[in-house]
NULOKOL-384537 format. One line per 4 residues: their letters; for each residue x, y, z of C-alpha. Coordinates in steps of 0.1 Angstrom, whole numbers, plus 5000, padded with zeros to 4 digits. Example, Ala and Ser with C-alpha at 12.3 -4.5 7.8 and 13.67 -1.06 7.14 Angstrom:
BEGIN
as = 5123,4955,5078; 5137,4989,5071
//
This chain:
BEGIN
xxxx = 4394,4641,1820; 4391,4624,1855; 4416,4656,1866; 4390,4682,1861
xxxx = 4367,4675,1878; 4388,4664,1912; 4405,4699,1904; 4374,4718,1899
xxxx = 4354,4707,1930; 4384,4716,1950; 4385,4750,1934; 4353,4754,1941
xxxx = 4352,4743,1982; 4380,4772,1987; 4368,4797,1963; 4334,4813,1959
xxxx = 4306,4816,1933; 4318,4854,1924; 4355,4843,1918; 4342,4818,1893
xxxx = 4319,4847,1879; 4346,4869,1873; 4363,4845,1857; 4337,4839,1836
xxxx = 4331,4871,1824; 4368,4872,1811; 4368,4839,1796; 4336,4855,1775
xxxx = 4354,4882,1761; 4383,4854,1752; 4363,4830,1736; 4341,4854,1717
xxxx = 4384,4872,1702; 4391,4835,1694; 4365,4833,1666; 4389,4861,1651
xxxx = 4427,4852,1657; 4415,4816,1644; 4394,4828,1615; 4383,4787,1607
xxxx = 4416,4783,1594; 4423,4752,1619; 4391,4733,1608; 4402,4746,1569
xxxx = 4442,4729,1574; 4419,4699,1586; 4398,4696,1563; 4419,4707,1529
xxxx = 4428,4677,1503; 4465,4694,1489; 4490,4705,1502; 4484,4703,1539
xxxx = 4525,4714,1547; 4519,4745,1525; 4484,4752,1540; 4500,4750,1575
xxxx = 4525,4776,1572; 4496,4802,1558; 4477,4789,1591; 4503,4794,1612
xxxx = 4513,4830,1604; 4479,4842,1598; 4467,4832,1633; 4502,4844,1654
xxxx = 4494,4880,1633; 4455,4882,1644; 4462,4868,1674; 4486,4897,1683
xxxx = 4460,4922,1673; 4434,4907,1694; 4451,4906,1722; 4463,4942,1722
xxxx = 4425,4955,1711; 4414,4929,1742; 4434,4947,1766; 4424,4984,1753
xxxx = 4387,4974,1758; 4389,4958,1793; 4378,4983,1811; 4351,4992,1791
xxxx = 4339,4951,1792; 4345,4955,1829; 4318,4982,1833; 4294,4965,1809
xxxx = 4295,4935,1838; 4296,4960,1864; 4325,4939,1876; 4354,4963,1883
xxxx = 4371,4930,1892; 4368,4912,1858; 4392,4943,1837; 4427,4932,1850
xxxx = 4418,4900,1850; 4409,4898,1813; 4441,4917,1807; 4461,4894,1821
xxxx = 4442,4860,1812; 4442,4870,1779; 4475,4861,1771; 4464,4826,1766
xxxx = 4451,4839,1732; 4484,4849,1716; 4496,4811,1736; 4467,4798,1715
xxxx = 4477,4807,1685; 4514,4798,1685; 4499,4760,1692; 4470,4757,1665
xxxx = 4485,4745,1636; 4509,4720,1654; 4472,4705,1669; 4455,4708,1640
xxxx = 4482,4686,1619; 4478,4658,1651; 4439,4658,1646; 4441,4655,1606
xxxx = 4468,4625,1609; 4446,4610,1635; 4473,4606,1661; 4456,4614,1689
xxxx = 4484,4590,1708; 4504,4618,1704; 4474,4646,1721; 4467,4620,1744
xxxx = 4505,4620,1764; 4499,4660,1759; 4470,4661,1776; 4477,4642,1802
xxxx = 4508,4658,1811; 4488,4693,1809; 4457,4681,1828; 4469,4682,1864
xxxx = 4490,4715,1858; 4462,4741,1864; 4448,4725,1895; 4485,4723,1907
xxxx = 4491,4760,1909; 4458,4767,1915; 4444,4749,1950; 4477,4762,1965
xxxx = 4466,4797,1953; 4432,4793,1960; 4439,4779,1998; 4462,4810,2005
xxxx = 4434,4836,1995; 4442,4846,1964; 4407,4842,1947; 4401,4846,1913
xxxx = 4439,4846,1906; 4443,4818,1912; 4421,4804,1888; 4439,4825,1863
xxxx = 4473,4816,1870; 4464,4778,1868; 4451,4784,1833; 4478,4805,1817
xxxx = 4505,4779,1829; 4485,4749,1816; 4487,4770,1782; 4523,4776,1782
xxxx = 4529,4739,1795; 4508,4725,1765; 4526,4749,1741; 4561,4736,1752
xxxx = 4546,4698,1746; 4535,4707,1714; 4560,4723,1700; 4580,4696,1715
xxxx = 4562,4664,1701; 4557,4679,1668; 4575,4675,1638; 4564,4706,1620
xxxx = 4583,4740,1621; 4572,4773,1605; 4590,4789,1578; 4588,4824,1566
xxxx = 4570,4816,1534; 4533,4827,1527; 4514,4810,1500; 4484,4839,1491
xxxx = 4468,4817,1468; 4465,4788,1493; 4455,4818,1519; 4426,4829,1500
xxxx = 4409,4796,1493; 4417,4785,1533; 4401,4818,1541; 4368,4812,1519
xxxx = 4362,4777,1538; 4372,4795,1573; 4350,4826,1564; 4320,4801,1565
xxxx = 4337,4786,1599; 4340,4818,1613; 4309,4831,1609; 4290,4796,1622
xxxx = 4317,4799,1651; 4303,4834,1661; 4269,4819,1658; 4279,4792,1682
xxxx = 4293,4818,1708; 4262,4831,1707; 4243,4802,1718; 4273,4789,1740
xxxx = 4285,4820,1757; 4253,4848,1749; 4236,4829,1783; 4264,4839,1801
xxxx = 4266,4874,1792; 4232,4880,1796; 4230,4860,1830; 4263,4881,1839
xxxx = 4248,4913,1828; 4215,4910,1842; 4217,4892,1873; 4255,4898,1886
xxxx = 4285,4877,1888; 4275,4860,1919; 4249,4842,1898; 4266,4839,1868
xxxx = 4292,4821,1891; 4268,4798,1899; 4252,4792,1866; 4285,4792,1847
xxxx = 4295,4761,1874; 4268,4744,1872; 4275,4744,1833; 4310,4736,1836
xxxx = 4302,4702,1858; 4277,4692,1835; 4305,4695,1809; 4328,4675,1822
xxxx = 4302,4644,1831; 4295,4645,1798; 4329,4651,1788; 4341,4624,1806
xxxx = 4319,4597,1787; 4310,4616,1749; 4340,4644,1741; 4365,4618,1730
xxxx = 4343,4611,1700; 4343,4647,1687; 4379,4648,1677; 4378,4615,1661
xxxx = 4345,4620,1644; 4358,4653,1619; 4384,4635,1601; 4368,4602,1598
xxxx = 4336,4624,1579; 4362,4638,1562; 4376,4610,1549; 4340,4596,1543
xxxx = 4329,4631,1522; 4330,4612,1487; 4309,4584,1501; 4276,4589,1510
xxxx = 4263,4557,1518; 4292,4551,1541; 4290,4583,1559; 4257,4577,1568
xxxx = 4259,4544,1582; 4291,4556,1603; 4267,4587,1613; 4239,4568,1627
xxxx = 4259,4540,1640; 4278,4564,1661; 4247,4587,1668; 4229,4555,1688
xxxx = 4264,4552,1711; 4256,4591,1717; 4217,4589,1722; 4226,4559,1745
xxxx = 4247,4573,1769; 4236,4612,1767; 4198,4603,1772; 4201,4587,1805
xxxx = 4235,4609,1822; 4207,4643,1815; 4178,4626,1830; 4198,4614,1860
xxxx = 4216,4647,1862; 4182,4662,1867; 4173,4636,1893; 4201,4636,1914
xxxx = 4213,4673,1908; 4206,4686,1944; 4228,4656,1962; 4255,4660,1938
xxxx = 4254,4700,1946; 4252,4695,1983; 4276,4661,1984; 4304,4683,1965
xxxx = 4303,4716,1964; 4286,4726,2002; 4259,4748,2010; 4274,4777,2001
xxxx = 4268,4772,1962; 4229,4778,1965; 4206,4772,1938; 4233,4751,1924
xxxx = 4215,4719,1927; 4188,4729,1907; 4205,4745,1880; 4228,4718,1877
xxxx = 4200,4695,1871; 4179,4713,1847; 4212,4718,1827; 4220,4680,1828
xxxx = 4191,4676,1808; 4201,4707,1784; 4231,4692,1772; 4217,4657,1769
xxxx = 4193,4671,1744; 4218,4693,1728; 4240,4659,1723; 4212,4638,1709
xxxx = 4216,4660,1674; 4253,4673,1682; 4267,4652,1651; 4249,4672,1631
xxxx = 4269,4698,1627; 4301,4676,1621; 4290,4659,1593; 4284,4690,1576
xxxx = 4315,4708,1579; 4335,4672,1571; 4315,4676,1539; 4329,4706,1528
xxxx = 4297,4726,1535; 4300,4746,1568; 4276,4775,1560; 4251,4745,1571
xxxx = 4258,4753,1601; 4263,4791,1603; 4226,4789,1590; 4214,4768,1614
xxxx = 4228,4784,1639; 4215,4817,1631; 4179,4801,1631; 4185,4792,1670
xxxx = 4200,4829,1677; 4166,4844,1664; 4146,4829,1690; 4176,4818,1720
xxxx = 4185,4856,1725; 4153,4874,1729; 4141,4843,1753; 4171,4845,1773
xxxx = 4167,4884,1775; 4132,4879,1790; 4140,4849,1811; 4172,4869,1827
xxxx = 4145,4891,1841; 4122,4866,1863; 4157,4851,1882; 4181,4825,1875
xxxx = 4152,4795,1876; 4134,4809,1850; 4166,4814,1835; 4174,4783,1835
xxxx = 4141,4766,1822; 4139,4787,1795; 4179,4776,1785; 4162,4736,1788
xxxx = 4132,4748,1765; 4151,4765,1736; 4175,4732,1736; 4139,4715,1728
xxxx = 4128,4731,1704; 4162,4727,1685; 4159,4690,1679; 4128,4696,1651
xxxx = 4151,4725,1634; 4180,4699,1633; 4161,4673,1622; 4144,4691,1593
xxxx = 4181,4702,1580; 4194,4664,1582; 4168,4652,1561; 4171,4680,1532
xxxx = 4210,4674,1538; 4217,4633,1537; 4178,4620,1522; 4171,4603,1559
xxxx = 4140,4599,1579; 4125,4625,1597; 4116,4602,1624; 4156,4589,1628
xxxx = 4158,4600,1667; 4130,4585,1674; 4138,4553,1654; 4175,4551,1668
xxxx = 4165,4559,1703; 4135,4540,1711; 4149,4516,1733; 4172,4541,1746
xxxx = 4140,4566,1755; 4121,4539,1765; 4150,4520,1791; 4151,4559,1802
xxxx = 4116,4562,1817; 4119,4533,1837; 4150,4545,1854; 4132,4573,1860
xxxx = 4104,4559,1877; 4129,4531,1898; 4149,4563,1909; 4126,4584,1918
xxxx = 4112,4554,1938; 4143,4548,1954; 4149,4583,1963; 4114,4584,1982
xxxx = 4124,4557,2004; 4162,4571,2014; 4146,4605,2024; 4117,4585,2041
xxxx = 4142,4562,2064; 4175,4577,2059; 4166,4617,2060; 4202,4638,2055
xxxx = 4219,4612,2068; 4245,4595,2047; 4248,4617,2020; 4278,4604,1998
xxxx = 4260,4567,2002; 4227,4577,1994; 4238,4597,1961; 4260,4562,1955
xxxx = 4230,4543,1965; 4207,4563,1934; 4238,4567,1907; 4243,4529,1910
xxxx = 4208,4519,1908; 4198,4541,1881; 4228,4525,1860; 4222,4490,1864
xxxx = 4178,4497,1861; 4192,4515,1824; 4213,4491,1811; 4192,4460,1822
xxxx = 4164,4472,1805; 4186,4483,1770; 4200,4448,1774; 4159,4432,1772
xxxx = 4147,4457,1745; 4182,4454,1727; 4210,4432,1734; 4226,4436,1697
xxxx = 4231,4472,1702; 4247,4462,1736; 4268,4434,1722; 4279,4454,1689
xxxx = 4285,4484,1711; 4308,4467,1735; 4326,4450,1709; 4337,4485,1691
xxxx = 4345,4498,1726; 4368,4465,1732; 4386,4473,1701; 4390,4511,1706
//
């Protein structure tokens, strides 16, 4: 993960905030045919008890079929999704980007069998032989003017790279067998994963295509990068416990008591380190925009901020829906996700029509009010407290607010003695403060949670 984000700040000096919101507007249309070519049937192979080598040859030549489709009705319908952007750019584009999907689906059964075995040592050499490949093909692009191409270039051979390493590292070949019995009862678990998938394009992606719609690529460019920087942070520090986290409630679905405790001893890692990354993101979000990206990405600074914050409160309940579908019962989260689309779209619809600010506010505001509708569902699903966040984060919340208050301190006396000058070491300066204010504080109001913590992270 430390490649992306060297890779996309480079991308992102040479290229300019419409080339990222073209590609944005194809990636859309792609993630939103994935739901499709996938049908679930990745989480279902995970997630099955029997037969997991029968199940993965239904998998396999059930997605390389819909995949296929979706790619040729893709390409039909890219000119019409170009209009609908008003983005003549974004139709060949999406044509040609979206041969990742039929590359997608040649590769998800092969992944899915490393998740469900749990050998992510194996993932891990593929990803980091895969991680440097976009960027590699990509800044050269990018320097010699090709634009948005060369964003797309870098992705479709970081595709075709990981598909060779897969294919090469696994053990599992397809054979032309089909198992229709095993299909149909995949399909009614993936039905249930589908459907909560297309509810979580909504709320993922339905920002983006109204942002894109109603106030043009240039500022979905610079929404969509603001959102893809906050992703990495985060990524950097919280994604690695996602793929773990499915199988191990899997394994855990018979036991109750044990899969809670494993929840909330995991959920208190999450609050601890998602809590204080969104609160400094929105601090700091300017000199990070203006320290990496230049002033050409405008706006960014505060957007990037604001959205810090988003996904910290997205992360504090993002467990949630794990536990759920590792317990067999993923329509849990196709209705809860359905909940948030009822009020998420028609806010963002308004919102998209006071700027990209008021945009972006309204995206922190709907992640708010969230955390109650999440909350309400855990208790009627696992029998806990309704007061658990705020039980498991108080020290958290509460070591939180005072680096707040020592940051914003500090940042009033750089820009009072050290105004624009030094950048990179005043950003350093507040980063570095902020850290050692948080965890001191966590460390007085509790040192267990610091001392179990460290100990699990010794052994990982």
């Amino acid at each position: 993960r430390t490649a992306q984000p060297i890779i996309f700040v480079i991308l992102a000096r040479l290229l300019t905030p419409a080339d990222f919101g073209v590609m944005a507007t194809a990636m859309i249309a792609i993630s939103f045919s994935q739901m499709f070519w996938d049908a679930g049937l990745s989480k279902a192979l995970i997630q099955t008890k029997t037969a997991p080598e029968e199940a993965a040859h239904v998998v396999f030549w059930t997605n390389v079929c819909l995949g296929l489709l979706i790619y040729l009705l893709l390409f039909l319908a890219a000119p019409a999704i170009a209009l609908f952007f008003k983005s003549p750019a974004s139709g060949p584009v999406l044509r040609v980007l979206g041969i990742q999907i039929i590359i997608a689906s040649l590769t998800s059964v092969q992944q899915a069998l490393f998740v469900r075995d749990l050998d992510f040592r194996g993932l891990f050499w593929i990803k980091l032989l895969t991680a440097f490949v976009p960027g590699l093909f990509s800044i050269p692009l990018a320097f010699y003017g090709y634009g948005v191409w060369a964003l797309v270039a870098g992705s479709l051979v970081g595709q075709m790279i990981n598909l060779y390493l897969l294919w090469k590292k696994s053990h599992w070949r397809p054979q032309f067998r089909y198992d229709w019995v095993m299909a149909r009862s995949l399909l009614r678990f993936g039905v249930w994963v589908m459907l909560e998938s297309f509810g979580a394009w909504l709320i993922i992606w339905g920002d983006n295509l109204i942002v894109g719609r109603f106030l043009g690529v240039h500022d979905l460019g610079v929404y969509r990068t603001g959102w893809n920087l906050v992703t990495i942070i985060f990524g950097l520090v919280l994604n690695p416990f996602l793929p773990v986290l499915y199988p191990t409630f899997s394994r855990l679905q018979d036991d109750l008591p044990a899969l809670k405790n494993t929840f909330h001893r995991v959920n208190r890692v999450v609050f601890a380190l998602a809590l204080p990354m969104g609160t400094g993101l929105l601090l700091v979000g300017p000199e990070v925009a203006n320290v990496l990206f230049g002033e050409k990405w405008q706006g960014l600074g505060f957007v990037l901020g604001v959205l810090g914050l988003t996904y910290a409160m997205s992360w504090l309940v993002s467990l949630n829906t794990e536990i759920y579908r590792a317990m067999g019962k993923p329509k849990i989260n196709m209705i809860l996700m359905y909940v948030h689309i009822l009020y998420y779209l028609p806010c963002f619809y308004i919102a998209a029509q006071f700027g990209l600010e008021t945009f972006t506010l309204t995206r922190l505001t709907v992640a708010v009010i969230a955390l109650p509708i999440q909350t309400y569902f855990y208790v009627k699903m696992l029998g806990g407290s309704p007061f658990y966040l705020w039980q498991e984060g108080k020290p958290m919340l509460l070591s939180t607010i005072v680096m707040v208050i020592c940051v914003f301190a500090l940042k009033r006396v750089l820009l009072l003695f050290f105004p624009l000058a030094y950048p990179v070491l005043s950003l350093s300066a507040l980063i570095c403060a902020g850290g050692l204010v948080y965890f001191g504080c966590l460390w007085l109001l509790d040192p267990d949670f610091i001392l179990h913590t460290s100990t699990i992270l010794k052994r990982a």
